[in-house]
C-alpha positions in Angstrom: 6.6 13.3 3.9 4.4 13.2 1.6 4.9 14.1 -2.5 2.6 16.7 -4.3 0.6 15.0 -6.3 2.1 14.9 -9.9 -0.4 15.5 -12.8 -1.2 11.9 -14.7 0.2 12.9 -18.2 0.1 10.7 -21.1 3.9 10.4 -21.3 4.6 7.5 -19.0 7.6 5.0 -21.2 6.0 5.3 -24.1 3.8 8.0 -26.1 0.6 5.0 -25.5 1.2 4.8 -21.8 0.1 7.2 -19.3 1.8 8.2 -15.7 3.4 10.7 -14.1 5.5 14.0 -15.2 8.0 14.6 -12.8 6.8 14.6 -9.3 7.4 18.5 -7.9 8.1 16.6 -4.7 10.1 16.7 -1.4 12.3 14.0 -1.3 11.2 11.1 1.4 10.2 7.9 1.0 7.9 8.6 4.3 4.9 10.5 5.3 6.3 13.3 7.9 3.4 12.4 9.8 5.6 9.2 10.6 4.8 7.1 8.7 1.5 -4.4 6.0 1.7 -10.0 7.9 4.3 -9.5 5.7 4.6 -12.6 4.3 7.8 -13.2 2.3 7.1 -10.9 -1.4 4.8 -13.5 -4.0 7.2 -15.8 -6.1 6.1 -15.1 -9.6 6.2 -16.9 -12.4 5.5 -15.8 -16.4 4.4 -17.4 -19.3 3.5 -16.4 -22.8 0.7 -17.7 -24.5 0.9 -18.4 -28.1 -0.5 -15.9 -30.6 -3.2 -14.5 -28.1 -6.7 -13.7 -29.3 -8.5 -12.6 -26.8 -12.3 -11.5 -26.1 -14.0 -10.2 -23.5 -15.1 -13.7 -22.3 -11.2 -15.2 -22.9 -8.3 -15.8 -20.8 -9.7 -19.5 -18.9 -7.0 -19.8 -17.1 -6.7 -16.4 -14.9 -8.2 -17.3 -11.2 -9.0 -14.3 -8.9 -8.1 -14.6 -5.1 -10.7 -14.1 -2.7 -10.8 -10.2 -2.2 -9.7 -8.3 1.7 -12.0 -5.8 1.0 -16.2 -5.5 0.9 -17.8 -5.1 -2.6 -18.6 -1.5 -3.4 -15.4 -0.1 -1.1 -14.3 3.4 -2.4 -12.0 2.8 -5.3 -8.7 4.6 -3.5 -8.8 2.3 -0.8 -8.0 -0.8 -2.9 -5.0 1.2 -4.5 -1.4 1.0 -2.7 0.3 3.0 -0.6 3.7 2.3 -1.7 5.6 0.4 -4.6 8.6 -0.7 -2.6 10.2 2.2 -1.4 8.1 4.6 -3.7 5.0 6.4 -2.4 2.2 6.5 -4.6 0.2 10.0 -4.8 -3.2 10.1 -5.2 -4.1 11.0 -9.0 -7.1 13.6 -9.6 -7.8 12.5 -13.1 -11.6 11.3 -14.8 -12.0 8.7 -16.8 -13.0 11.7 -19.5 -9.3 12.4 -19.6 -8.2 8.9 -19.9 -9.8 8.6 -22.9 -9.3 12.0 -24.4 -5.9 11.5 -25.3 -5.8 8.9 -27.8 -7.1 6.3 -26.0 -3.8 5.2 -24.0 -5.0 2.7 -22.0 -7.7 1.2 -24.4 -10.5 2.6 -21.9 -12.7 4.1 -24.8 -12.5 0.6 -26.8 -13.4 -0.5 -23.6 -16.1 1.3 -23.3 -17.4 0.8 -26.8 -17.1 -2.9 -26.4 -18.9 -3.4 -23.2 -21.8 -0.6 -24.6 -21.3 1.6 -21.5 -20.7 5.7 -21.4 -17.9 6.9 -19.3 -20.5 7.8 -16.2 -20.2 4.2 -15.9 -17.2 3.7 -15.0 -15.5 4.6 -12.2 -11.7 5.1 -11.5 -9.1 6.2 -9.4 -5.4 6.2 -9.2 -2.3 6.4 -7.6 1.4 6.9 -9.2 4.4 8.1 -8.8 7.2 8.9 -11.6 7.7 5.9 -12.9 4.6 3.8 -12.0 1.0 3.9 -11.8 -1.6 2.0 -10.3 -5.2 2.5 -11.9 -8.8 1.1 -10.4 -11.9 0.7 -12.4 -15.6 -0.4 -11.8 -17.9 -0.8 -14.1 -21.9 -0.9 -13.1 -23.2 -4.5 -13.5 -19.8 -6.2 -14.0 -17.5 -8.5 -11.6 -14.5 -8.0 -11.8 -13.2 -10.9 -14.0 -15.2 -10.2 -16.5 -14.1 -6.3 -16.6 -10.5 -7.7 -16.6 -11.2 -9.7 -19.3 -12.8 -7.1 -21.4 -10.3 -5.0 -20.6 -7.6 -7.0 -21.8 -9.8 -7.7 -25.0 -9.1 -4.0 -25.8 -6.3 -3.3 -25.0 -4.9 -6.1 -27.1 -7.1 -4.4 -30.1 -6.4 -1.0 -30.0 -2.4 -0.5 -28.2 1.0 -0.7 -29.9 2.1 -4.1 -30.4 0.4 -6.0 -27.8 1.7 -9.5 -26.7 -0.1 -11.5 -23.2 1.1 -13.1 -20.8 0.0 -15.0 -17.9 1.9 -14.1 -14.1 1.2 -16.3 -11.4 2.4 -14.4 -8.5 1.2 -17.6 -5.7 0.2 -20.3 -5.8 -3.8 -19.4 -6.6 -3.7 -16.0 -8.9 -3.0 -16.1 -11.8 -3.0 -12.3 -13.5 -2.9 -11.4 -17.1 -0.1 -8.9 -18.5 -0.2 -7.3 -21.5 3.0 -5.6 -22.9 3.2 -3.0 -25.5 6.2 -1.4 -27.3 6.3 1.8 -29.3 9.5 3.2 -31.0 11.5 0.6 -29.3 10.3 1.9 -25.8 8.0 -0.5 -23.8 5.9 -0.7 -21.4 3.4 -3.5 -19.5 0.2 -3.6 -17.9 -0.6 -6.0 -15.4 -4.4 -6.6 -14.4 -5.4 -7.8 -11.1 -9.1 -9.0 -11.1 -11.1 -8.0 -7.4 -14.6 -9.1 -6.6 -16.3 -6.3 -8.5 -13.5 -4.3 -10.0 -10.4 -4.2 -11.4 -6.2 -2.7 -10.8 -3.7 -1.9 -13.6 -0.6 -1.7 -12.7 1.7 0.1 -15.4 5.0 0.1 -15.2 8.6 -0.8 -17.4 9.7 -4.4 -18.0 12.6 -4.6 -15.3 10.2 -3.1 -12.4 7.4 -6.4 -12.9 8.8 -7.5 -9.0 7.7 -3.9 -7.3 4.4 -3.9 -9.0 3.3 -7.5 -8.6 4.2 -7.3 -4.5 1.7 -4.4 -4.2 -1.1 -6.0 -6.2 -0.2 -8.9 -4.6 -0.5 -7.0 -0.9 -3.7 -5.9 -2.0 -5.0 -9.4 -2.0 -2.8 -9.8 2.0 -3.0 -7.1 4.0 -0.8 -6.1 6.5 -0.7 -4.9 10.1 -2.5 -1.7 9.1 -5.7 -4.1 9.3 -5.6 -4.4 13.1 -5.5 -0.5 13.3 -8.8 1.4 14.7 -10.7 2.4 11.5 -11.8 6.0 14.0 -10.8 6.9 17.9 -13.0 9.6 19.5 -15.1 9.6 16.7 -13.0 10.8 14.1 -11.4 9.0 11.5 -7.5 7.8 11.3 -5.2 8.9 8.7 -3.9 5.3 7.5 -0.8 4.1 5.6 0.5 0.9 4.8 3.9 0.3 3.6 7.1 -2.6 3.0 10.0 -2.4 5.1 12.1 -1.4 3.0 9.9 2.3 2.3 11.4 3.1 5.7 14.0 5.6 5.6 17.3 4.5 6.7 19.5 7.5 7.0 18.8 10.5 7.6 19.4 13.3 10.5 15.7 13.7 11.7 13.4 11.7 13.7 9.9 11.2 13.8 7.9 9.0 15.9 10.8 6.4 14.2 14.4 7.3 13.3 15.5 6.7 9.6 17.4 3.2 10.1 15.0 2.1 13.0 13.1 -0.5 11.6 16.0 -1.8 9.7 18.0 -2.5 12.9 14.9 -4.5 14.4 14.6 -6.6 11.3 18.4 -7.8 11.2 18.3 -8.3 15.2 15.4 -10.6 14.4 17.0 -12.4 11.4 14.9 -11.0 8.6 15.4 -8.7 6.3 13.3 -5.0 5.7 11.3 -6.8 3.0 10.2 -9.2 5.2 8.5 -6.3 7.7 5.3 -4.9 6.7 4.5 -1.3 8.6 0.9 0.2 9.4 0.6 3.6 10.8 -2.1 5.4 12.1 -2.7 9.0 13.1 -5.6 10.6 14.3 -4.6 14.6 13.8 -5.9 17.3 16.1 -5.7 17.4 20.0 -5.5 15.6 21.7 -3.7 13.3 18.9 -2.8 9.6 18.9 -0.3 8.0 16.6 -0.5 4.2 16.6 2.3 2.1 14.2 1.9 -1.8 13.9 4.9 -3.6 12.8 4.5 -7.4 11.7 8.0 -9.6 11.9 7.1 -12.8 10.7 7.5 -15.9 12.9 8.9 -13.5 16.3 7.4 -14.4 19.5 5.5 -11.4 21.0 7.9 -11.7 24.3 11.0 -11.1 21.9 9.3 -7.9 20.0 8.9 -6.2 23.0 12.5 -6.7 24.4 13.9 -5.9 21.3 11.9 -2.6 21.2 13.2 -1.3 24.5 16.8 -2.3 23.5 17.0 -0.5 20.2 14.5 2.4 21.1 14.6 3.1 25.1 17.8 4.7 26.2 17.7 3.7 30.3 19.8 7.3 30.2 16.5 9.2 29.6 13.4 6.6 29.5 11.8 5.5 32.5 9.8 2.1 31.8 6.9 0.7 33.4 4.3 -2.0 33.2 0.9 -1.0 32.8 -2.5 -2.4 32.2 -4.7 -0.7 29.2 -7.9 -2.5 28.1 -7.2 -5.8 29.8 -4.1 -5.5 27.6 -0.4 -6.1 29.8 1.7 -2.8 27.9 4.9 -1.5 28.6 4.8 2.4 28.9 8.1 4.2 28.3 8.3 8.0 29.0 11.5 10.2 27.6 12.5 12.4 29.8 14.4 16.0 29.8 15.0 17.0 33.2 12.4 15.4 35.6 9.3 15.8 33.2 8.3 13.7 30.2 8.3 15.0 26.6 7.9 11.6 24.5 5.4 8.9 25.8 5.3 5.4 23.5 3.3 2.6 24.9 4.1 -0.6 23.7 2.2 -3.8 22.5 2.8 -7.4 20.8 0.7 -10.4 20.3 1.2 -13.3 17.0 4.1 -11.8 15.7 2.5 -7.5 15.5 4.7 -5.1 17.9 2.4 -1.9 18.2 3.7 0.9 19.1 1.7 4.0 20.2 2.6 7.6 21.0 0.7 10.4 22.9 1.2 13.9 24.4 2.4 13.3 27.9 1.4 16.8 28.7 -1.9 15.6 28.1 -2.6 12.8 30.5 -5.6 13.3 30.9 -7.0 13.6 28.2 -4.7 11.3 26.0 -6.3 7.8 28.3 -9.6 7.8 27.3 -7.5 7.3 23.8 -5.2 5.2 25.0 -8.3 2.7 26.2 -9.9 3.4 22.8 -6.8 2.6 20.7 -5.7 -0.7 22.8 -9.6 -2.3 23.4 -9.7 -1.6 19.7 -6.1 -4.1 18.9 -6.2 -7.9 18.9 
């Protein structure tokens, strides 16, 4: 389920740093709706440098990775879905704001320094109460060189700054700047895409959750292989860890709270190790398609491991199927005689889809169906 949005509020861990009040939210670690090859989570690695004095042309030793994304892709999109097991709201603040409030993330020195006016920059961000996650572009500039300027200010104009370099695999490098206020503190860690930049901002002992998700910026998940539209209309997508699945809990949605966790440990790896991408294309007739990535699982082994944990032979009926030139399992739950559940199930290099339709719907739900399954690897 998904929070409301708190406001972005310059009181994040210190009176310098901005994030989020208090999130007025329901409490889920889901979407309700239901809900990225994980790779094991980036090994990092810090080091100081000594007595930094940086410009906007400094830091020679920060290496960006060759971006996922195209240049000029809407700034929200670059942004995380989830920090671990926290969902990150979309934030409806300007860079005007930023900068109206005594300049807490070093955006108007920014500004100055790279002789631009605030219509020149553009921004977006996602947070939840104890983290944010802020994108910027700036008109002209890669994105190296707006990291580097923006660590240039911010090492000018915030409380106490001290740098650091964070390699997070073996070819990034990103820079970190920490600042400390009344013996609170708080760090900023800049990741440097083709043609813009992501903060993340966040307290000391949380550096692990905010480097995986700039790091799964960089390595997407299985939400890549998801249909960008079916029947013309555009899926709702969501990427998320393992370990953002809920697992307790008394209701069900197209997965029960504990689901995923079971498959992992019957496959030897732990939540963390599974990346989830769902899709869900609202309206009728709808479609919900959810990818799952288990590293290093044969395809043959996903499957049979979905219909042990998730088709009761009490009240599923399972057949084999074909669906655009694509060998799926089809599993119906049944009350009675007559379907109320259909999932149709999927695997190929280590990705178990899983999708779900309206069995009152036939009809109309296969068209979809061919859509949604020519459209997977």
């Amino acid at each position: 389920m998904r929070r409301t949005p708190p406001l972005l509020a310059p009181v994040l861990l210190i009176a310098v740093l901005v994030a989020c009040s208090a999130a007025t939210s329901e409490d889920a670690a889901a979407p309700s709706s239901a809900a990225g090859t994980t790779t094991p989570a980036p090994s990092t690695a810090a080091r100081p440098t000594s007595e930094p004095q940086p410009s906007p042309t400094a830091s020679p030793n920060m290496t960006s990775a060759p971006p996922s994304f195209a240049p000029g892709t809407a700034l929200a999109d670059l942004l995380p879905d989830f920090a671990g097991q926290d969902f990150l709201d979309e934030q409806p603040t300007t860079v005007a704001q930023l900068i109206g409030d005594g300049d807490s993330f070093a955006i108007g020195r920014l500004l100055s320094d790279l002789d631009l006016d605030a219509d020149q920059l553009q921004f977006a961000s996602r947070s939840e109460s104890g983290m944010s996650f802020l994108a910027f572009r700036a008109d002209g500039l890669s994105g190296e060189a707006l990291a580097n300027a923006w660590v240039a200010a911010a090492m000018e104009v915030l409380p106490r700054p001290s740098l650091t370099e964070v390699e997070i695999d073996d070819s990034l490098v990103l820079q970190r700047v920490r600042v400390e206020k009344d013996h609170v503190a708080g760090t900023l860690t800049v990741l440097p895409l083709r043609d813009a930049i992501v903060i993340g901002i966040v307290e000391p002992d949380r550096h692990d959750l905010v480097e995986r998700a700039l790091w799964s910026i960089l390595h997407p998940g299985p939400e890549r292989f998801l249909p960008a539209k079916l029947d013309a209309r555009p899926l709702q997508i969501v990427a998320m860890p393992g370990e953002a699945w809920p697992n307790s809990g008394d209701v069900c949605s197209f997965l029960c709270p504990g689901e995923l966790q079971e498959m992992a440990a019957a496959v030897g790896l732990k939540p963390s190790d599974v990346r989830l991408g769902y899709g869900q294309l609202e309206g009728s007739p709808a479609i919900v398609v959810l990818a799952f990535e288990f590293p290093g699982v044969a395809s043959n082994d996903l499957l049979d491991l979905r219909e042990v944990l998730a088709a009761d032979p009490r009240h599923w009926r399972g057949t084999e199927q074909t669906v655009a030139d694509k060998q799926v399992r089809r599993y119906q739950y049944l009350f009675g005689d007559e379907p109320v559940q259909e999932q149709w199930v999927y695997a190929t290099d280590g990705v178990l889809f899983v999708v779900y339709v309206d069995p009152r719907e036939v009809d109309r739900n296969r068209p979809l169906l061919e859509e949604a399954f020519a459209a997977l690897p």
